[in-house]
TORKOL-4160 file (C-alpha; in steps of 0.2 Angstrom, whole numbers, padded with zeros to 4 digits, m for minus):
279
<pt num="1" X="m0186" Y="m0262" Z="m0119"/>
<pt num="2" X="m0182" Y="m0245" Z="m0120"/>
<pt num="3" X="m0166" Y="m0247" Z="m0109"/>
<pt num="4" X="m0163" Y="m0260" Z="m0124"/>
<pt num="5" X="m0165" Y="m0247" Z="m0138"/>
<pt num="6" X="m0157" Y="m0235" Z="m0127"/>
<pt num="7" X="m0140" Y="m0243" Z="m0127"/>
<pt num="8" X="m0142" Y="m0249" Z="m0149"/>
<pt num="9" X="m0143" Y="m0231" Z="m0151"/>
<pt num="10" X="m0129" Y="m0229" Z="m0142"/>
<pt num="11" X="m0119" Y="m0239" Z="m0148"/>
<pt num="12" X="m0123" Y="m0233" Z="m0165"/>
<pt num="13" X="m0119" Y="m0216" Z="m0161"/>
<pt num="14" X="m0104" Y="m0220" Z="m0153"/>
<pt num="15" X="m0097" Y="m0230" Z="m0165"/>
<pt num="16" X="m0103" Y="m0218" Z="m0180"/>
<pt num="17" X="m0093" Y="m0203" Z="m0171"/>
<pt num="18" X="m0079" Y="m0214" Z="m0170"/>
<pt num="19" X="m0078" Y="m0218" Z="m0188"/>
<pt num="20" X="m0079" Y="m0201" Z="m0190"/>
<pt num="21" X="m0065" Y="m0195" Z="m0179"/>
<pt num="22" X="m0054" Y="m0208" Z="m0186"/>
<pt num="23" X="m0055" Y="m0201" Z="m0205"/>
<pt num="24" X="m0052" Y="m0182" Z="m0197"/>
<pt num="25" X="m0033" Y="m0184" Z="m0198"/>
<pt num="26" X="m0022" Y="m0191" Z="m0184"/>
<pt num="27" X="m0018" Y="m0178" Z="m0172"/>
<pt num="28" X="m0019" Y="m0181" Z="m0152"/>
<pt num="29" X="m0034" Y="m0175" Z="m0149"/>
<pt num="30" X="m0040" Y="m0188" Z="m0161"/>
<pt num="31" X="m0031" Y="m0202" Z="m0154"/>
<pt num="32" X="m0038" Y="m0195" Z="m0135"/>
<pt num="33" X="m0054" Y="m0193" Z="m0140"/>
<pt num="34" X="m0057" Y="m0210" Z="m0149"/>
<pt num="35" X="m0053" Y="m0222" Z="m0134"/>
<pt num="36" X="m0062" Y="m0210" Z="m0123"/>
<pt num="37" X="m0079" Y="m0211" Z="m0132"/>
<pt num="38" X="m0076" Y="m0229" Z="m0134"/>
<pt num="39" X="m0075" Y="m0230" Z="m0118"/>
<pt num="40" X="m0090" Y="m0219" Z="m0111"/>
<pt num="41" X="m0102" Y="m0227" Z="m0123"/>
<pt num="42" X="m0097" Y="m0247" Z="m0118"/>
<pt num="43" X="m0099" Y="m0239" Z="m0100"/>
<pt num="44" X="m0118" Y="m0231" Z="m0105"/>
<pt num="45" X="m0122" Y="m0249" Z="m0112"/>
<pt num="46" X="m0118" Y="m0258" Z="m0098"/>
<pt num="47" X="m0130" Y="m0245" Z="m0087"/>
<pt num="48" X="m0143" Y="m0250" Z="m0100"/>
<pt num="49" X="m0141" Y="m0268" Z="m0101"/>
<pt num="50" X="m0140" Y="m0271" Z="m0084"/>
<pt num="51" X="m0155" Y="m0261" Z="m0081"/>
<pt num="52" X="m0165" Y="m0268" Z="m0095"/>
<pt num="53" X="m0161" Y="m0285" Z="m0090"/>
<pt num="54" X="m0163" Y="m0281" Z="m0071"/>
<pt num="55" X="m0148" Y="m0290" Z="m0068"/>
<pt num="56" X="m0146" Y="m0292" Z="m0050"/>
<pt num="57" X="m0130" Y="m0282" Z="m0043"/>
<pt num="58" X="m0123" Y="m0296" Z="m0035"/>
<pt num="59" X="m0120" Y="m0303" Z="m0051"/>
<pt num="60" X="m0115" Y="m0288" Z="m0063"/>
<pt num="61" X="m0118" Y="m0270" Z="m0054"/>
<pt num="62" X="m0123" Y="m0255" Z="m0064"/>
<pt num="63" X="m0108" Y="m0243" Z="m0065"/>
<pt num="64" X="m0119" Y="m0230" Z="m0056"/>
<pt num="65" X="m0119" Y="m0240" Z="m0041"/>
<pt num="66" X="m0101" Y="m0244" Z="m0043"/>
<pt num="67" X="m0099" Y="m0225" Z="m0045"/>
<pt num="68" X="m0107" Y="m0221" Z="m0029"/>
<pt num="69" X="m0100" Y="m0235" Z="m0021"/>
<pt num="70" X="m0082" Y="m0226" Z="m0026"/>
<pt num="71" X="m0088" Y="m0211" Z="m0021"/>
<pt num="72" X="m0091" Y="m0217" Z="m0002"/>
<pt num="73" X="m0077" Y="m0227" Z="0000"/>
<pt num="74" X="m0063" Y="m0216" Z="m0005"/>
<pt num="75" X="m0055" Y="m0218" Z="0014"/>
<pt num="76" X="m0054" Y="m0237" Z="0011"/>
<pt num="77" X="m0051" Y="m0237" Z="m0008"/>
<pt num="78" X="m0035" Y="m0223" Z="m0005"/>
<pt num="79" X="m0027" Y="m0235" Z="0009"/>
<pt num="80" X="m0029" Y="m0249" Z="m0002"/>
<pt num="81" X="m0020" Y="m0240" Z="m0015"/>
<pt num="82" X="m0006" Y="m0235" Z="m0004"/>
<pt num="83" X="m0003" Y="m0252" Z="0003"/>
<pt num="84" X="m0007" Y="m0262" Z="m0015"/>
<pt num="85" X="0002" Y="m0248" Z="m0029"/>
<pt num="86" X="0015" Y="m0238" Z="m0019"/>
<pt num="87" X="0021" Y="m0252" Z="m0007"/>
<pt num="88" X="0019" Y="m0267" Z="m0015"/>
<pt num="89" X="0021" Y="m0264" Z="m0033"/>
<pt num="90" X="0029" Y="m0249" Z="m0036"/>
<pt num="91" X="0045" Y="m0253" Z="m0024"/>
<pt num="92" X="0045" Y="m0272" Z="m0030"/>
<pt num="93" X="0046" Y="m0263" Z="m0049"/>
<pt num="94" X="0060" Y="m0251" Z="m0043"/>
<pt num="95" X="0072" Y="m0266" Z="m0035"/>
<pt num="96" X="0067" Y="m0277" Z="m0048"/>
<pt num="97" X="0070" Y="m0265" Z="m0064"/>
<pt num="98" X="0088" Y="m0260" Z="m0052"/>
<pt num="99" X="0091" Y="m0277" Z="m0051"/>
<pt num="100" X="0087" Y="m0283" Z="m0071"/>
<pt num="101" X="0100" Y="m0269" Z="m0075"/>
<pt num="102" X="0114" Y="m0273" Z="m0064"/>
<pt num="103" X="0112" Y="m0292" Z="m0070"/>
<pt num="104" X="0110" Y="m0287" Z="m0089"/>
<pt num="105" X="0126" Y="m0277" Z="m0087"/>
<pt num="106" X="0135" Y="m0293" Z="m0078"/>
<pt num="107" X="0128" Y="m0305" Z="m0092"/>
<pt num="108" X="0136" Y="m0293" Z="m0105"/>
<pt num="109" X="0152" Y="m0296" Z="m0098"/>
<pt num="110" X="0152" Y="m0316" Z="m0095"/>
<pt num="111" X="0147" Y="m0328" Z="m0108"/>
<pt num="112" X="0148" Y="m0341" Z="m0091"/>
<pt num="113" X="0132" Y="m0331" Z="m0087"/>
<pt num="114" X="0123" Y="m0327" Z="m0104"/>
<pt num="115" X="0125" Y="m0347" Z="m0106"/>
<pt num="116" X="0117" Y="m0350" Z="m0086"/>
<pt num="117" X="0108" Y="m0336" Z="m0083"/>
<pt num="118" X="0097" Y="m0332" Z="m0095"/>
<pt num="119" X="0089" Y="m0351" Z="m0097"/>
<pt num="120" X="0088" Y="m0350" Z="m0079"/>
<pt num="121" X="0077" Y="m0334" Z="m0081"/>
<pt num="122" X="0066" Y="m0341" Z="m0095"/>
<pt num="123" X="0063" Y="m0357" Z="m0084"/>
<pt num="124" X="0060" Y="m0344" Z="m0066"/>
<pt num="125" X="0050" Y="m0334" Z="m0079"/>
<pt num="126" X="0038" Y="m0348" Z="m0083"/>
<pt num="127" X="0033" Y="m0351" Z="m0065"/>
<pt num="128" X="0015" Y="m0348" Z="m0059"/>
<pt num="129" X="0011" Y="m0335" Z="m0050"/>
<pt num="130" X="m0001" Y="m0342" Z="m0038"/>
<pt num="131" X="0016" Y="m0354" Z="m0035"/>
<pt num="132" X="0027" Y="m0342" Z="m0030"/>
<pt num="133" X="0015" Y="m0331" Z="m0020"/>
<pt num="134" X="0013" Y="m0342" Z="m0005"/>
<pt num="135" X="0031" Y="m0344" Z="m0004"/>
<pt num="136" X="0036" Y="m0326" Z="m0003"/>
<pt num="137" X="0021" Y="m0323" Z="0010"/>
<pt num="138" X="0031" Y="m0338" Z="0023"/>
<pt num="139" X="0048" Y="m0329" Z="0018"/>
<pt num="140" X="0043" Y="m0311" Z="0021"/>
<pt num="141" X="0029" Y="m0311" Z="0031"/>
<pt num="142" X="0013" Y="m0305" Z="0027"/>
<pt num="143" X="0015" Y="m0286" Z="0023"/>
<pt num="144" X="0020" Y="m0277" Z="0008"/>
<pt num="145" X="0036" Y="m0285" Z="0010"/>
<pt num="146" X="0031" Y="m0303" Z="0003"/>
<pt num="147" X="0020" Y="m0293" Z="m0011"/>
<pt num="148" X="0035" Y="m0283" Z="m0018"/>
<pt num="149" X="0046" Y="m0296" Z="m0017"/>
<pt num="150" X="0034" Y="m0306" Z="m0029"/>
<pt num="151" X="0034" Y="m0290" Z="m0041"/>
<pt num="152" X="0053" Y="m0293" Z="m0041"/>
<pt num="153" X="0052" Y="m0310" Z="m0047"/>
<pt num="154" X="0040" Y="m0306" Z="m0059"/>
<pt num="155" X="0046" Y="m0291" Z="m0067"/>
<pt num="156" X="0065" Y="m0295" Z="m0067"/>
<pt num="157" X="0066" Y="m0309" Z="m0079"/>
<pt num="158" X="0053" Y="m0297" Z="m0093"/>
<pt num="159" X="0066" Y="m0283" Z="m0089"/>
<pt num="160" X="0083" Y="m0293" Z="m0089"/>
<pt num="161" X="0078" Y="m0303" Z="m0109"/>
<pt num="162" X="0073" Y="m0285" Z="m0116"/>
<pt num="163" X="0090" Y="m0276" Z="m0109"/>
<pt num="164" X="0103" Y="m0290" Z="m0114"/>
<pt num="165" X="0093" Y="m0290" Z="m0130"/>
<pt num="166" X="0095" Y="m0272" Z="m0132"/>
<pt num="167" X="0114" Y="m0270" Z="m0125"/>
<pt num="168" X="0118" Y="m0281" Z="m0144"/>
<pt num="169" X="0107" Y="m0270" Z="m0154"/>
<pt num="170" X="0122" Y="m0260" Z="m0159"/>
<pt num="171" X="0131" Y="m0266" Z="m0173"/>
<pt num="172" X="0149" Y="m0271" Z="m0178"/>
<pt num="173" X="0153" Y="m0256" Z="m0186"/>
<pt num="174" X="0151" Y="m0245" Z="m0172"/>
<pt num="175" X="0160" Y="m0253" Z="m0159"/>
<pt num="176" X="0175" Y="m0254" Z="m0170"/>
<pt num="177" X="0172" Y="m0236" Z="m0175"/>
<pt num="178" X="0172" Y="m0234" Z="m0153"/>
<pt num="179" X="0190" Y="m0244" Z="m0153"/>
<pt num="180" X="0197" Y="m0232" Z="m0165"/>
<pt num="181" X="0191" Y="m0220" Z="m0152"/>
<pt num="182" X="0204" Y="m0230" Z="m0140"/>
<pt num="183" X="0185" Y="m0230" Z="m0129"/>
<pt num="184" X="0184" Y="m0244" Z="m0115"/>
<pt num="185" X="0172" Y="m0256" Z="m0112"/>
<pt num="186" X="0163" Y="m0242" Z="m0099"/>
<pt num="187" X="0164" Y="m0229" Z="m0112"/>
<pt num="188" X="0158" Y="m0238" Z="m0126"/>
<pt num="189" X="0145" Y="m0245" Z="m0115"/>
<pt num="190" X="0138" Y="m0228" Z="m0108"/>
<pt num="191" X="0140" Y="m0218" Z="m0126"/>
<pt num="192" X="0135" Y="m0230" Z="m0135"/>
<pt num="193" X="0126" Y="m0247" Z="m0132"/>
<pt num="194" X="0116" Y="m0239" Z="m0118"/>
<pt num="195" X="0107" Y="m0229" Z="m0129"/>
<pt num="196" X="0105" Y="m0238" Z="m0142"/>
<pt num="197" X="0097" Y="m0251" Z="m0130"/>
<pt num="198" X="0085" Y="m0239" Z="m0122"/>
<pt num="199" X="0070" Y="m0244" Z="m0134"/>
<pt num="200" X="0072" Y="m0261" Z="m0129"/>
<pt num="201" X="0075" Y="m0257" Z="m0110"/>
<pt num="202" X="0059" Y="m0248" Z="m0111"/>
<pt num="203" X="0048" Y="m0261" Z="m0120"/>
<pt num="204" X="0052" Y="m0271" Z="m0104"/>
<pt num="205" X="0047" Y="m0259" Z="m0091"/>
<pt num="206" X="0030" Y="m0255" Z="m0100"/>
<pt num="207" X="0029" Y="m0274" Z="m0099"/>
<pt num="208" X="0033" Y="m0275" Z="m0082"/>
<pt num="209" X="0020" Y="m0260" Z="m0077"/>
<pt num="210" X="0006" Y="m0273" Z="m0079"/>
<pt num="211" X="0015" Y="m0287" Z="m0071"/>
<pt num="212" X="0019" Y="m0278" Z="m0058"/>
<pt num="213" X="0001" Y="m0272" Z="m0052"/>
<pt num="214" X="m0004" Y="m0289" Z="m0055"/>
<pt num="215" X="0008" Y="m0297" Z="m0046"/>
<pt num="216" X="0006" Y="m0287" Z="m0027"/>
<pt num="217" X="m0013" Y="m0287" Z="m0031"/>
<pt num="218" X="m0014" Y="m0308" Z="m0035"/>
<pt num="219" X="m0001" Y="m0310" Z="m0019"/>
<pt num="220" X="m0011" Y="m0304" Z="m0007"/>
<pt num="221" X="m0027" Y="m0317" Z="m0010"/>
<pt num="222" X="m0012" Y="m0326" Z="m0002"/>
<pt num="223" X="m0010" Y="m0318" Z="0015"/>
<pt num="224" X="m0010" Y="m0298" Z="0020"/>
<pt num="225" X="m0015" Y="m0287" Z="0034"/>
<pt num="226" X="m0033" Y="m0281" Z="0032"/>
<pt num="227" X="m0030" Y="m0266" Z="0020"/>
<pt num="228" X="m0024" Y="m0270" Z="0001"/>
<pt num="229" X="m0033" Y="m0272" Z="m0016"/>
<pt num="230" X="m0033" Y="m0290" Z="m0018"/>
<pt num="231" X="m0037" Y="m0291" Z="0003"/>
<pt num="232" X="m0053" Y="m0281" Z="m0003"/>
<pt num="233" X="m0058" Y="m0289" Z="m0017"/>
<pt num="234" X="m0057" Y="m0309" Z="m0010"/>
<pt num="235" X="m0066" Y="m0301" Z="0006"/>
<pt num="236" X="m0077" Y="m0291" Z="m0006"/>
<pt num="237" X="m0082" Y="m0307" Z="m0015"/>
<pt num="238" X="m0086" Y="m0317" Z="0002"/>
<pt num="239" X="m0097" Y="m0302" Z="0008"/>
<pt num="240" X="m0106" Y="m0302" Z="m0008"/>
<pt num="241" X="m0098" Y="m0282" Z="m0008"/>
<pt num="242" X="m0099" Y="m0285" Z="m0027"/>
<pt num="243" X="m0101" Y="m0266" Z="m0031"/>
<pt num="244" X="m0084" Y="m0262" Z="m0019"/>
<pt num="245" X="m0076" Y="m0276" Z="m0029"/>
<pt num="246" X="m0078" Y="m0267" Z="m0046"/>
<pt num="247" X="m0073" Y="m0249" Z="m0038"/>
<pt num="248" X="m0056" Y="m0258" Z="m0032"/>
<pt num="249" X="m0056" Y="m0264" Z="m0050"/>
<pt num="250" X="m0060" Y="m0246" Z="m0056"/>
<pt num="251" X="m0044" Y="m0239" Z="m0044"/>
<pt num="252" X="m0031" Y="m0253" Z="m0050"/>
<pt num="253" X="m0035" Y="m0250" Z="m0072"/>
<pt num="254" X="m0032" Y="m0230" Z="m0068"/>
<pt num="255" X="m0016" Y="m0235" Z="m0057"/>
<pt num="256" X="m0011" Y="m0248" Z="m0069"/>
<pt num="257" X="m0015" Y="m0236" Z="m0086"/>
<pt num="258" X="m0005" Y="m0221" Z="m0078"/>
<pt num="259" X="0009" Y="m0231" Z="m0073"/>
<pt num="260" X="0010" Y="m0237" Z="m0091"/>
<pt num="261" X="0008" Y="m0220" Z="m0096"/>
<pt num="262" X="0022" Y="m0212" Z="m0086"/>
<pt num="263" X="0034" Y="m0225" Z="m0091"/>
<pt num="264" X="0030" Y="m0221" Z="m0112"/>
<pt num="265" X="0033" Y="m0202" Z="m0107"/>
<pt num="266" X="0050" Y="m0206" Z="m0100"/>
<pt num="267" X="0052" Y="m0216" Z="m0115"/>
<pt num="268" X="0047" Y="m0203" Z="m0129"/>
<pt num="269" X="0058" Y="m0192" Z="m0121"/>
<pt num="270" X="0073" Y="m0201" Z="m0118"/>
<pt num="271" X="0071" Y="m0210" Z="m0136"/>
<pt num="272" X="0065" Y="m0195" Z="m0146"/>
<pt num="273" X="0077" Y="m0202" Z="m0159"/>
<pt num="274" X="0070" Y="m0216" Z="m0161"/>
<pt num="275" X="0060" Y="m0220" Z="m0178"/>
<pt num="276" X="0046" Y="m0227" Z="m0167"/>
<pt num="277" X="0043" Y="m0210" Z="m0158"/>
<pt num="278" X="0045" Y="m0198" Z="m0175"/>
<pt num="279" X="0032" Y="m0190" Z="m0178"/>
């Protein structure tokens, strides 16, 4: 019972800081600290409940035990991250997000592709993961190959909609006020439309971050050498190595939320003049 009244008062106390913070003005460390208690104090109630309820860690571990569980598998948890993050999604992202470019750029100049292409996309786009996994495992073989070759599928089409989409977000008026210029269709494209499209560009990579680490982690329940986060987790699950599951979990939200991360820096910085990153 007291685990029980433990985690009320918490909840309470985190939530009345909270309220707090939120009417002391919006500054960062406001909008750091928020999240962060937020955080902390669903993690202190999970301790409790589990605890208080003696729920077996087969089912739900307490995040202590998936704490010292991380803490003793950093060897395997760092190989995994290599094979899973840096091999699987973040090169599938990079030939993907290349790739979504070159085609948006292609598009832009055919109207035989903007009329094929992008339905094409949306129907490529619609296709199940758990589909298309299996096949890229017997095309490429079993490595990270296969896994960032379903990251490219999956982030391309997110990428390609948002860049064609933002390649017309210039208006009339400034492309004629470029022709008076006597600019190109290069010129115009690289002064103009590019930046005017890098909102848009970037809303599709921040999409794709997620889909990306999802992707490689989702592909490998479908074949893989013995090293990789989803490898881990589906042999995790069979051994009953629920606490090593969660700890893989753990590592692919702080891979996944500083991915995200980087990708908004780039983007406040190459948009500062944006109305969305005033302020």
């Amino acid at each position: 019972m007291s685990w029980l009244i433990l985690a009320l008062l918490v909840w309470l106390g985190g939530w009345a800081l909270n309220n707090w913070l939120a009417h002391r003005g919006d500054n960062r460390a406001v909008r750091i600290a928020i999240p962060v208690i937020f955080g902390l104090t669903l993690l202190v109630i999970w301790e409790a409940l589990v605890r208080g309820f003696g729920i077996s860690p087969v089912i739900l571990p307490a995040p202590s035990t998936v704490a010292q569980t991380f803490a003793a598998s950093t060897d395997i948890l760092w190989i995994d991250f290599g094979q899973t993050v840096v091999k699987g999604a973040l090169r599938g992202f990079a030939i993907g997000a290349i790739a979504a470019f070159v085609a948006a750029v292609l598009i832009d100049r055919s109207a035989f592709l903007t009329r094929g292409l992008l339905p094409i996309g949306n129907f490529v786009a619609a296709l199940p993961i758990v589909g298309i996994a299996p096949i890229m495992v017997n095309w490429f073989g079993f490595d990270w190959q296969s896994k960032a070759a379903v990251v490219v599928v999956m982030v391309f089409f997110p990428i390609l909609v948002n860049t064609v989409q933002g390649l017309n977000e210039a208006s009339a008026m400034q492309r004629d006020l470029m022709r008076t210029y006597a600019a190109g269709y290069w010129q115009t494209l690289f002064r103009l439309r590019l930046p005017a499209a890098m909102p848009f560009v970037f809303n599709g990579l921040k999409i794709a971050t997620t889909l990306a680490l999802i992707g490689a982690i989702v592909a490998e329940y479908f074949g893989s050498p013995t090293r990789g986060m989803g490898f881990r987790i589906s042999t995790g699950v069979g051994s009953l190595s629920i606490d090593l599951v969660w700890a893989e979990i753990a590592v692919a939200a702080l891979a996944g939320t500083a991915f995200y991360g980087i990708v908004a820096w780039i983007e406040k910085r190459v948009t500062f003049w944006h109305p969305s990153q005033r302020g």
